[in-house]
PDB file of N, H, CA, C and O in Angstrom:
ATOM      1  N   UNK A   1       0.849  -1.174   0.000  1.00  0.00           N
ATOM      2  CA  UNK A   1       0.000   0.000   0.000  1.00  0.00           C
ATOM      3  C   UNK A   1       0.893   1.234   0.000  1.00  0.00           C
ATOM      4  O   UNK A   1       1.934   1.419   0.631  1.00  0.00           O
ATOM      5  N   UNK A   2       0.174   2.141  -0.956  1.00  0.00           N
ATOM      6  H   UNK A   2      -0.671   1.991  -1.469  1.00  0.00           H
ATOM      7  CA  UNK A   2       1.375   3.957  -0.859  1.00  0.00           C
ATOM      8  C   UNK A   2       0.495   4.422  -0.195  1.00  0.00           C
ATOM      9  O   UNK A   2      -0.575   4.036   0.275  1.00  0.00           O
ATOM     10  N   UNK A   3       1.404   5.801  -0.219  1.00  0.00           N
ATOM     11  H   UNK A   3       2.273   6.114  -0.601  1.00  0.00           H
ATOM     12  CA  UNK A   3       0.526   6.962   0.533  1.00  0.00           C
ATOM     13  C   UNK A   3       0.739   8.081  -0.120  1.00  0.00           C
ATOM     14  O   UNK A   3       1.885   8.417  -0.418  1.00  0.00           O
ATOM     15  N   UNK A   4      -0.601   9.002  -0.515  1.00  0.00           N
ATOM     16  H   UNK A   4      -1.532   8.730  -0.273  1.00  0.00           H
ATOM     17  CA  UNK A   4      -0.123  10.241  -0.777  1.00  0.00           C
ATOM     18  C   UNK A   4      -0.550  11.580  -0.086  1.00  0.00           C
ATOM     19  O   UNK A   4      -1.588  11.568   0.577  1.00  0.00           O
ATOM     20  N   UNK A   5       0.158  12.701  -0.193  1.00  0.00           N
ATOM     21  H   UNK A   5       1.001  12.711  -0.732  1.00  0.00           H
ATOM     22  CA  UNK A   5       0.000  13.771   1.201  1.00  0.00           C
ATOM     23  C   UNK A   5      -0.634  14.617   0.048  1.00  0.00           C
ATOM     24  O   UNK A   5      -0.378  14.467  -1.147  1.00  0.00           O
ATOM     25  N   UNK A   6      -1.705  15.746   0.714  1.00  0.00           N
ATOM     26  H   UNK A   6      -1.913  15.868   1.684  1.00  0.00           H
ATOM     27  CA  UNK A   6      -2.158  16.761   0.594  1.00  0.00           C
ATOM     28  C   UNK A   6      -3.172  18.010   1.553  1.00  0.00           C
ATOM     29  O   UNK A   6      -4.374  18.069   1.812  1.00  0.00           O
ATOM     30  N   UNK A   7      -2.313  18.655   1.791  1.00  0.00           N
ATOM     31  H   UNK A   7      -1.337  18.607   1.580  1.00  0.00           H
ATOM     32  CA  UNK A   7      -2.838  19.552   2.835  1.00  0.00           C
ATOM     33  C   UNK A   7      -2.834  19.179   4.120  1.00  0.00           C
ATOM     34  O   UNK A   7      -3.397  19.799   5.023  1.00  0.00           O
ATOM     35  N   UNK A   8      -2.367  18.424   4.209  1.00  0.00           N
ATOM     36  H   UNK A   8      -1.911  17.921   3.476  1.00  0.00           H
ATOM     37  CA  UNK A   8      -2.191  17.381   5.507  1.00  0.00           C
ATOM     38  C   UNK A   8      -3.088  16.165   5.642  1.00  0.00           C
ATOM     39  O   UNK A   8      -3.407  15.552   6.661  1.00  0.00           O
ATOM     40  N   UNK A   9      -3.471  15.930   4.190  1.00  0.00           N
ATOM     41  H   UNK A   9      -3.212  16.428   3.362  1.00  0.00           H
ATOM     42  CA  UNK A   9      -4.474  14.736   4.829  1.00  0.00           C
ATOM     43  C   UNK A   9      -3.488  13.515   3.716  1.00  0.00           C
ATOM     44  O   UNK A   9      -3.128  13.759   2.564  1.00  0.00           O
ATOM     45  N   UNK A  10      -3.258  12.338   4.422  1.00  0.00           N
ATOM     46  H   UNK A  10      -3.549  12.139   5.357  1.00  0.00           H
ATOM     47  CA  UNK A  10      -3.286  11.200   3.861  1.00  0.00           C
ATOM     48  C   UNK A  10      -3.918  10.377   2.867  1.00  0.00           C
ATOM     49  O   UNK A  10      -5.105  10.665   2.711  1.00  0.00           O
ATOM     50  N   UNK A  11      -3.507   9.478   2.176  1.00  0.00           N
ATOM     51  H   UNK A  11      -2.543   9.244   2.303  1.00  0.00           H
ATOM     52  CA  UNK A  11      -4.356   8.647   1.480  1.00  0.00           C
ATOM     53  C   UNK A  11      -4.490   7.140   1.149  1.00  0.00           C
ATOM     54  O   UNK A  11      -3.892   7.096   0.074  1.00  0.00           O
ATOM     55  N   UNK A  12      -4.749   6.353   1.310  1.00  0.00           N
ATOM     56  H   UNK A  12      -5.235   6.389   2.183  1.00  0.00           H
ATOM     57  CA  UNK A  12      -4.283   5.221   1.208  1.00  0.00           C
ATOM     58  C   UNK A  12      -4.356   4.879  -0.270  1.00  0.00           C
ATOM     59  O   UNK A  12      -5.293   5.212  -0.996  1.00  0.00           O
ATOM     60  N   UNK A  13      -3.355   4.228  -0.634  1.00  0.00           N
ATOM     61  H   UNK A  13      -2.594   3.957  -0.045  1.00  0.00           H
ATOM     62  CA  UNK A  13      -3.606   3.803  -2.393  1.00  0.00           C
ATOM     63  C   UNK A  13      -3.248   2.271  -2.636  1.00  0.00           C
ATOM     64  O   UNK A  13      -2.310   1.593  -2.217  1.00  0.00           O
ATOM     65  N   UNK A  14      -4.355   1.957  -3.483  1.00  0.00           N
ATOM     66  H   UNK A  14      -5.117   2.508  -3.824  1.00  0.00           H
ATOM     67  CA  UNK A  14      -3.938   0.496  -3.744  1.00  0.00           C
ATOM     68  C   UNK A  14      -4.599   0.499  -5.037  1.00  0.00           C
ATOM     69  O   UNK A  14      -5.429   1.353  -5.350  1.00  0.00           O
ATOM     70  N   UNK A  15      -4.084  -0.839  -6.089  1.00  0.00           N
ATOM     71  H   UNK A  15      -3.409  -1.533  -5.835  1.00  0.00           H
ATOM     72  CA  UNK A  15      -4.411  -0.657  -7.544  1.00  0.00           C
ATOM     73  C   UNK A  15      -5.386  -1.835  -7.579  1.00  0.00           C
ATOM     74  O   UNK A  15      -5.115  -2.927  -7.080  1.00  0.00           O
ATOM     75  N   UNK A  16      -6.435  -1.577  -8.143  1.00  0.00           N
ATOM     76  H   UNK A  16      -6.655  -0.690  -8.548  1.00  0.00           H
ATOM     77  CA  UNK A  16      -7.885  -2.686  -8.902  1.00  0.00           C
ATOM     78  C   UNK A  16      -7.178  -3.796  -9.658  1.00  0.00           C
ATOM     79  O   UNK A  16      -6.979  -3.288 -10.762  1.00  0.00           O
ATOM     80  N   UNK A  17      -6.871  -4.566  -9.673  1.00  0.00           N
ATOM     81  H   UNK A  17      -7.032  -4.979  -8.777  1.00  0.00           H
ATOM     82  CA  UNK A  17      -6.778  -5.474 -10.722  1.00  0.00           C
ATOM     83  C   UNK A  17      -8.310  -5.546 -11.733  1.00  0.00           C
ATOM     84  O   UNK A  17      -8.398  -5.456 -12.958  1.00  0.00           O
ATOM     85  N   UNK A  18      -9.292  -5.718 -10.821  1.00  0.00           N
ATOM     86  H   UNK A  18      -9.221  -5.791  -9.826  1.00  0.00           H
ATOM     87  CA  UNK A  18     -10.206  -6.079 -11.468  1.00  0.00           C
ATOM     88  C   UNK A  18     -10.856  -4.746 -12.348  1.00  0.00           C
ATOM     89  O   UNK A  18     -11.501  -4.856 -13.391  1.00  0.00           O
ATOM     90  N   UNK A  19     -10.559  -3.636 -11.745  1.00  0.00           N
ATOM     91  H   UNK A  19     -10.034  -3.546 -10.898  1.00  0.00           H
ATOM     92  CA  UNK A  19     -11.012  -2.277 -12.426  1.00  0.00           C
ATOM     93  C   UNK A  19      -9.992  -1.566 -13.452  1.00  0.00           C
ATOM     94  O   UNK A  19     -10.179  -0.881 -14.458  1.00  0.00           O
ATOM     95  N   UNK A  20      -8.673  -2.074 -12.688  1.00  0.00           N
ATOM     96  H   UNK A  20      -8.521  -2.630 -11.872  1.00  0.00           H
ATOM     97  CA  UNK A  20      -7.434  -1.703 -13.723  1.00  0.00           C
ATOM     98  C   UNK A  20      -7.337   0.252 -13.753  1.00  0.00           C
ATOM     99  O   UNK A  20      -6.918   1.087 -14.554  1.00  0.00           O
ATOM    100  N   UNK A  21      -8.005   0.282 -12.357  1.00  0.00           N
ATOM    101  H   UNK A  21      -8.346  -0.396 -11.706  1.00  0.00           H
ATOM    102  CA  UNK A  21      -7.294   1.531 -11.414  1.00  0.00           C
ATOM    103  C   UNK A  21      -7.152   1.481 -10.178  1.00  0.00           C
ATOM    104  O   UNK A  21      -7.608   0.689  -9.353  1.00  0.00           O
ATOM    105  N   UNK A  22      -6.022   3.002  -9.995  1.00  0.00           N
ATOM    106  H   UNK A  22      -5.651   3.645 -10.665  1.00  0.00           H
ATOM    107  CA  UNK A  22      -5.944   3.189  -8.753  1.00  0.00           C
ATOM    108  C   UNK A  22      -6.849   3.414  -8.097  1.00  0.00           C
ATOM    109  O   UNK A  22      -7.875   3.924  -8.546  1.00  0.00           O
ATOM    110  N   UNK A  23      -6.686   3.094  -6.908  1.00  0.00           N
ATOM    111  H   UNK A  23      -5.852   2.680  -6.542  1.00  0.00           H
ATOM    112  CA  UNK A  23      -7.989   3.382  -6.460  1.00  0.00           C
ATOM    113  C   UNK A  23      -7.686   3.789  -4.592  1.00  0.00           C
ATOM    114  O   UNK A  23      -7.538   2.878  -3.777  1.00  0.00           O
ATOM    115  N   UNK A  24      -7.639   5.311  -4.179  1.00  0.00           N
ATOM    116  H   UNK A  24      -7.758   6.052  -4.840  1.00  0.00           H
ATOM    117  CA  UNK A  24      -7.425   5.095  -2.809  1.00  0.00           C
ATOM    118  C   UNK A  24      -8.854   5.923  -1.846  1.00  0.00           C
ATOM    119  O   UNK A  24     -10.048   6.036  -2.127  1.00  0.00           O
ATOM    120  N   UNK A  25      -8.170   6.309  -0.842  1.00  0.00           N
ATOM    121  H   UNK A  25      -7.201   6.217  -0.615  1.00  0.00           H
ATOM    122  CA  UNK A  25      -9.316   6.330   0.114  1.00  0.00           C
ATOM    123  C   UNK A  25      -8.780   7.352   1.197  1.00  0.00           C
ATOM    124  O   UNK A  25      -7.770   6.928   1.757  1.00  0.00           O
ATOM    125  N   UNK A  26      -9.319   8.921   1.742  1.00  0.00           N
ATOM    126  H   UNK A  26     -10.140   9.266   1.287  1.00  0.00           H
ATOM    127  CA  UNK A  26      -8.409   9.573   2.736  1.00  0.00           C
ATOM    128  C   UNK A  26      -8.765   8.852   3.959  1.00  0.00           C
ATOM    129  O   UNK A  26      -9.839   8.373   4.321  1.00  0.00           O
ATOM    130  N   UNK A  27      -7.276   8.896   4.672  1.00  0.00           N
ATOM    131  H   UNK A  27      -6.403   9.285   4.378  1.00  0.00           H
ATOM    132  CA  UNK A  27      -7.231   8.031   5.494  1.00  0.00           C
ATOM    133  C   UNK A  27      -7.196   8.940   6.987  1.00  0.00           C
ATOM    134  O   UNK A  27      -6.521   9.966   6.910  1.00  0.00           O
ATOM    135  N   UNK A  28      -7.638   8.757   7.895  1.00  0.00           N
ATOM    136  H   UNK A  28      -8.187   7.924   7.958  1.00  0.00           H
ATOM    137  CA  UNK A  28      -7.776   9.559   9.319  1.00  0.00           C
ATOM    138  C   UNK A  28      -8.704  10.318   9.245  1.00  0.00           C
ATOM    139  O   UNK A  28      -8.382  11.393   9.751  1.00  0.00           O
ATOM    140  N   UNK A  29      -9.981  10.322   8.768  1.00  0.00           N
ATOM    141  H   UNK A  29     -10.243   9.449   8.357  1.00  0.00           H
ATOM    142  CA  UNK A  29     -10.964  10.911   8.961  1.00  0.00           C
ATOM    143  C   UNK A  29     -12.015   9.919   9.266  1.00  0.00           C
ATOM    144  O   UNK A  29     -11.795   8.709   9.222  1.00  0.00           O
ATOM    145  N   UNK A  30     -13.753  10.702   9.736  1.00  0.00           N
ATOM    146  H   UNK A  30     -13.931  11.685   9.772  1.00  0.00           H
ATOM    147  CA  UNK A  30     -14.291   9.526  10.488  1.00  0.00           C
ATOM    148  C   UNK A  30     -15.060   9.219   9.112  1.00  0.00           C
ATOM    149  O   UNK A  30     -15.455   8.056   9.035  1.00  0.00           O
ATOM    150  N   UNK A  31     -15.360  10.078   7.960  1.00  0.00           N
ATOM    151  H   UNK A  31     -15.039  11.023   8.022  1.00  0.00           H
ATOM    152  CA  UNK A  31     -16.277   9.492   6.692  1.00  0.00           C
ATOM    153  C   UNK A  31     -15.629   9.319   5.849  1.00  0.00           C
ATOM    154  O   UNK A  31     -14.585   9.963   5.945  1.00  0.00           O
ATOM    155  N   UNK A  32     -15.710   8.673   4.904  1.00  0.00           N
ATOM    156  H   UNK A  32     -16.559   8.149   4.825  1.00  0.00           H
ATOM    157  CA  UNK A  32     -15.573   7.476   3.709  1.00  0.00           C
ATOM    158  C   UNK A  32     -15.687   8.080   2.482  1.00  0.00           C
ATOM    159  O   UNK A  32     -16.675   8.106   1.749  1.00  0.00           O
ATOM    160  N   UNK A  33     -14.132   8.772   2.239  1.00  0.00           N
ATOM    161  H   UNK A  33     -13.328   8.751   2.834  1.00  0.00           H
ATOM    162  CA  UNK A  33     -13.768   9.425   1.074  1.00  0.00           C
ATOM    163  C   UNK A  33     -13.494   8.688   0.428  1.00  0.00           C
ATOM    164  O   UNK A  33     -12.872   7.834   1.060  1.00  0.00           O
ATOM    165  N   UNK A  34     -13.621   8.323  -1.100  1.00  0.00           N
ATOM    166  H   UNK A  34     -14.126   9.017  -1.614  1.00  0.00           H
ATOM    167  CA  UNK A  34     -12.882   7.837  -2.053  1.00  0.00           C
ATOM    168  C   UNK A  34     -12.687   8.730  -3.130  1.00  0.00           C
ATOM    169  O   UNK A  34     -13.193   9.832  -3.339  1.00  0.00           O
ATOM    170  N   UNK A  35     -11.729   7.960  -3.891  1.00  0.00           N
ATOM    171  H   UNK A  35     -11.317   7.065  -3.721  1.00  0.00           H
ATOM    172  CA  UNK A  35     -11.284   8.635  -5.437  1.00  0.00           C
ATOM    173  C   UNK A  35     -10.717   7.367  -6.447  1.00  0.00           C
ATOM    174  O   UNK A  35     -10.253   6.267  -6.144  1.00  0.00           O
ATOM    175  N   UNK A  36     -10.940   7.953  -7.665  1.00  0.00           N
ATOM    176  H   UNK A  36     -11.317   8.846  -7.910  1.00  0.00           H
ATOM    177  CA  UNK A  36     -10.013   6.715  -8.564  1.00  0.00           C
ATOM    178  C   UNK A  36      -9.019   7.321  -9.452  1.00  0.00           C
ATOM    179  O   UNK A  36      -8.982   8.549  -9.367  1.00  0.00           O
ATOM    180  N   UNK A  37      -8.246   6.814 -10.239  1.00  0.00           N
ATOM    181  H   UNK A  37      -8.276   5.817 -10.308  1.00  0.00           H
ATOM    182  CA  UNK A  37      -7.782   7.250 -11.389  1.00  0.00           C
ATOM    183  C   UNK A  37      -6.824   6.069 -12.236  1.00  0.00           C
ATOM    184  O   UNK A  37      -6.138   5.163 -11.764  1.00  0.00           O
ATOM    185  N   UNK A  38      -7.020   6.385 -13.411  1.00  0.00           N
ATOM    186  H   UNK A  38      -7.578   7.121 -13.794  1.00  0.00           H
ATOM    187  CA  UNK A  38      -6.149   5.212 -14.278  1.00  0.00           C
ATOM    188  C   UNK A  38      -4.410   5.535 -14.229  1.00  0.00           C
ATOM    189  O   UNK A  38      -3.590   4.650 -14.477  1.00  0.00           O
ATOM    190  N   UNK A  39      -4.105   6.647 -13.945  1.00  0.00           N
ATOM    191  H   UNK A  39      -4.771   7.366 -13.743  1.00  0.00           H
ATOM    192  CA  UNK A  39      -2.718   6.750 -13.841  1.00  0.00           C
ATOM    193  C   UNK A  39      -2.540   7.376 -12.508  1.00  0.00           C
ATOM    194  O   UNK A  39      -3.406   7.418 -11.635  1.00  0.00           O
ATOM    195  N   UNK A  40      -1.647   7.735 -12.448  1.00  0.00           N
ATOM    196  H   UNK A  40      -0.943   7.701 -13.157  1.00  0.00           H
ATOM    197  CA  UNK A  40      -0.906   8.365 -10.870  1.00  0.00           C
ATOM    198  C   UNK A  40      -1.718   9.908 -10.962  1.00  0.00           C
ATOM    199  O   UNK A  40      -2.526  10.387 -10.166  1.00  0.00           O
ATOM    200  N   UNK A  41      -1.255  10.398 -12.058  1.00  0.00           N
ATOM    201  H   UNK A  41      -0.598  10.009 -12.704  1.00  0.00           H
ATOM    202  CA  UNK A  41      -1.864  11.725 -12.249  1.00  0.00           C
ATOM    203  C   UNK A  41      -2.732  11.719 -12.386  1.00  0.00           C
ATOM    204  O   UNK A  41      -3.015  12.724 -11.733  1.00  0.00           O
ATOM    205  N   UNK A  42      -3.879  11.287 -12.860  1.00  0.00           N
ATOM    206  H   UNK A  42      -3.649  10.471 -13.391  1.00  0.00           H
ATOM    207  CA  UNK A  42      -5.382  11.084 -12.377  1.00  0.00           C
ATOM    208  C   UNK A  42      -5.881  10.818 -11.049  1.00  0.00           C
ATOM    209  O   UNK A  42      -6.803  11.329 -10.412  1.00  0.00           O
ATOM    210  N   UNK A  43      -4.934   9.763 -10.738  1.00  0.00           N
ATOM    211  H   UNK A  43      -4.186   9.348 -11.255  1.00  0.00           H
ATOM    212  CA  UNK A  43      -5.397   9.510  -8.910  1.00  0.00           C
ATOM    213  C   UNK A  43      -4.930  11.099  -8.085  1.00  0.00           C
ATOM    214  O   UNK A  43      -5.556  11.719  -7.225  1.00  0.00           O
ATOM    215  N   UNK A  44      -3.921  11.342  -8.582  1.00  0.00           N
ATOM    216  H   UNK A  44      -3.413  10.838  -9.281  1.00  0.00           H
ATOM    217  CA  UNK A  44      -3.242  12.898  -7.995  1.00  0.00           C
ATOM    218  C   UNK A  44      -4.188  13.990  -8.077  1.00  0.00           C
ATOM    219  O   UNK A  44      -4.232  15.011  -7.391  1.00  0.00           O
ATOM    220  N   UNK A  45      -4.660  13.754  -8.671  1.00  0.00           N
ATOM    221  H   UNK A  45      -4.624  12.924  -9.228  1.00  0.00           H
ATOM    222  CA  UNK A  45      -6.003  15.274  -9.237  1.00  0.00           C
ATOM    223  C   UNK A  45      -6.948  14.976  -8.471  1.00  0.00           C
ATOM    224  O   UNK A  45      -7.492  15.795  -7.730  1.00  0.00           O
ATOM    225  N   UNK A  46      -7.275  13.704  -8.563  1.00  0.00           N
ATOM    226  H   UNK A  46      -6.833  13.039  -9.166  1.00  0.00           H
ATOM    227  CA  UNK A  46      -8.763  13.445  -8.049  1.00  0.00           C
ATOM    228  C   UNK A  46      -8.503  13.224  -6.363  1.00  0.00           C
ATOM    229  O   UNK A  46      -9.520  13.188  -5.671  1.00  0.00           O
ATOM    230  N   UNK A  47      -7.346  13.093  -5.769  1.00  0.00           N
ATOM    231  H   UNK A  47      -6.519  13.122  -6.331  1.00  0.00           H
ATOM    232  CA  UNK A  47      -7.454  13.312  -3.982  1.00  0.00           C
ATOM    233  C   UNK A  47      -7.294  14.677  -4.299  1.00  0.00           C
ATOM    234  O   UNK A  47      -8.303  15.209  -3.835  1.00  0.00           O
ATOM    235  N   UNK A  48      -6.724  15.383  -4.732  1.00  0.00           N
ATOM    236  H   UNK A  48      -5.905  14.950  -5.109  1.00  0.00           H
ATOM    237  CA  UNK A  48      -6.373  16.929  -4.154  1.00  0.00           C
ATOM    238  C   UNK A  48      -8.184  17.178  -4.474  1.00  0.00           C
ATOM    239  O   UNK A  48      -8.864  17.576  -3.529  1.00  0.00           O
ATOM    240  N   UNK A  49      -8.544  17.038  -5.201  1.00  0.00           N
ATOM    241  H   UNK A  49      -7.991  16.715  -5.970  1.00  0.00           H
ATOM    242  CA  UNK A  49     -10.094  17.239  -5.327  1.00  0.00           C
ATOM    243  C   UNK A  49     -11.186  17.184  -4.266  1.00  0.00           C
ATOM    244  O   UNK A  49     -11.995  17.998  -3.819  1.00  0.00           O
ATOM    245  N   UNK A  50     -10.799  15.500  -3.968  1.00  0.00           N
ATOM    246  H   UNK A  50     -10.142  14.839  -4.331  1.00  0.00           H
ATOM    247  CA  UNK A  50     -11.457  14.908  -2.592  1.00  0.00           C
ATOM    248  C   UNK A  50     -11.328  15.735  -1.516  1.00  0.00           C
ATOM    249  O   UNK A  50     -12.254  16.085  -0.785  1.00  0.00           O
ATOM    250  N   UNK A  51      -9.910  16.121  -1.394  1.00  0.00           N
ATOM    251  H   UNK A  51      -9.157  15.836  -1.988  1.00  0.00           H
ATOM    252  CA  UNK A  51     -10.055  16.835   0.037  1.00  0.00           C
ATOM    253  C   UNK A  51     -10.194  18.397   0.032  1.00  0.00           C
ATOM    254  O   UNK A  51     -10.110  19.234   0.930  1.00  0.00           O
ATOM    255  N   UNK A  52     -10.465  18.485  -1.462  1.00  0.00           N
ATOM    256  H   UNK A  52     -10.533  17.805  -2.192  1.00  0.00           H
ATOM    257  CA  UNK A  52     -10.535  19.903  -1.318  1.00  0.00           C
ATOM    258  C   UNK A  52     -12.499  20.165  -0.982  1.00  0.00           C
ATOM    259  O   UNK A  52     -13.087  20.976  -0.265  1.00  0.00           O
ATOM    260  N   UNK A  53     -13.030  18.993  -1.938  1.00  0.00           N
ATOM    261  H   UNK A  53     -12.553  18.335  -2.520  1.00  0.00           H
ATOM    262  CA  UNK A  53     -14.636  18.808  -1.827  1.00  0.00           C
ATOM    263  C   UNK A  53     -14.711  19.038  -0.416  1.00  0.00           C
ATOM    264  O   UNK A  53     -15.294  20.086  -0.141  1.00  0.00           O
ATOM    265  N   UNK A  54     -14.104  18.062   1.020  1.00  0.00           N
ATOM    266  H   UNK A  54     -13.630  17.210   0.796  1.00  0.00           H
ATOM    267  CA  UNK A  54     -14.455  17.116   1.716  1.00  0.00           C
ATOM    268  C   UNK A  54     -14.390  18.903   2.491  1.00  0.00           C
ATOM    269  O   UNK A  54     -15.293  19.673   2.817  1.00  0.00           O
ATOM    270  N   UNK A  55     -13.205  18.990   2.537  1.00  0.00           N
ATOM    271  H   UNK A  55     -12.471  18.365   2.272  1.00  0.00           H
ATOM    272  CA  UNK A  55     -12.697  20.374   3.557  1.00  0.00           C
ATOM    273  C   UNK A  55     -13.576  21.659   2.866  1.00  0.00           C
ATOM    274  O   UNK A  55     -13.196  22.682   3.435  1.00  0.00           O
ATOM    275  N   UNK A  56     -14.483  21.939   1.973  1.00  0.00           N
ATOM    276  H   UNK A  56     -14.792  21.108   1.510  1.00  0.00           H
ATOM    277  CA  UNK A  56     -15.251  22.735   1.540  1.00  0.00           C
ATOM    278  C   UNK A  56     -16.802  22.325   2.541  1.00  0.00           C
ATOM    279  O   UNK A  56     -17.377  23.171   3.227  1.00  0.00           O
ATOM    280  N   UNK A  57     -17.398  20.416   2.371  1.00  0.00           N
ATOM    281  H   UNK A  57     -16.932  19.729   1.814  1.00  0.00           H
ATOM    282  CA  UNK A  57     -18.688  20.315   3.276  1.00  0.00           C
ATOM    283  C   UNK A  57     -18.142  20.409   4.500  1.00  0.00           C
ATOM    284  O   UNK A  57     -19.003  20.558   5.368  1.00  0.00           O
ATOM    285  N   UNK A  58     -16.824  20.372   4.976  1.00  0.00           N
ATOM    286  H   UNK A  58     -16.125  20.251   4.271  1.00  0.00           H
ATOM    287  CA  UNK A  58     -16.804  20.575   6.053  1.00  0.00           C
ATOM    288  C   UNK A  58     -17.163  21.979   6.798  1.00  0.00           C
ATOM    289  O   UNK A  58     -17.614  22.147   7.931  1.00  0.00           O
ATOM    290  N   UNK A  59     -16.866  22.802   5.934  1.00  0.00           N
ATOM    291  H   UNK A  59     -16.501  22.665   5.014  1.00  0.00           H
ATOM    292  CA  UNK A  59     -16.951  24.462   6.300  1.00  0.00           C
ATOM    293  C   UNK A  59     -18.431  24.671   6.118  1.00  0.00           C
ATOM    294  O   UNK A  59     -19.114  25.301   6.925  1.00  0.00           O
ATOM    295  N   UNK A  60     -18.898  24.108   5.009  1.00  0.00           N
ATOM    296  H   UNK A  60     -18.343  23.597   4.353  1.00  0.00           H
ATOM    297  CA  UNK A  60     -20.848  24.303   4.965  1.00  0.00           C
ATOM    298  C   UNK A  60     -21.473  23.995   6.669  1.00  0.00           C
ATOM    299  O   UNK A  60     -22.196  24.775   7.289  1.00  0.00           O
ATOM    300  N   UNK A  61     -20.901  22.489   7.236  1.00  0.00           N
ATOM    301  H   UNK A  61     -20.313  21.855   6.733  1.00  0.00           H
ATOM    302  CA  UNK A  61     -21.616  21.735   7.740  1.00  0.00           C
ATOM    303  C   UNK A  61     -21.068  22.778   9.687  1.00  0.00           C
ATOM    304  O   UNK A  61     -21.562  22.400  10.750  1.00  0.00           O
TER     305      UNK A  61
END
């Protein structure tokens, strides 16, 4: 398993065989983020995304 950092949040990454993507998940929070992507740089876009979404409902909520 990798890890990738953004803004201080973690991520766990592991690859689909069966989907034939990455596929990770932010890790140390209490709800159930995901993201995917077919290359690194797709998975890279789509957490900075996640936690940018996640840390945006957080400020709504």
């Amino acid at each position: 398993m990798n890890v990738m950092n953004y803004k201080g949040y973690a991520a766990r990454i592991e690859y689909s065989e069966e989907d034939g993507l990455f596929v990770g998940h932010i890790a140390g929070i209490r709800d159930v983020v995901g993201f995917h992507g077919e290359s690194v740089q797709e998975l890279r876009n789509a957490f900075e995304e996640a936690v940018t979404d996640y840390l945006e409902t957080c400020a709504k909520l």
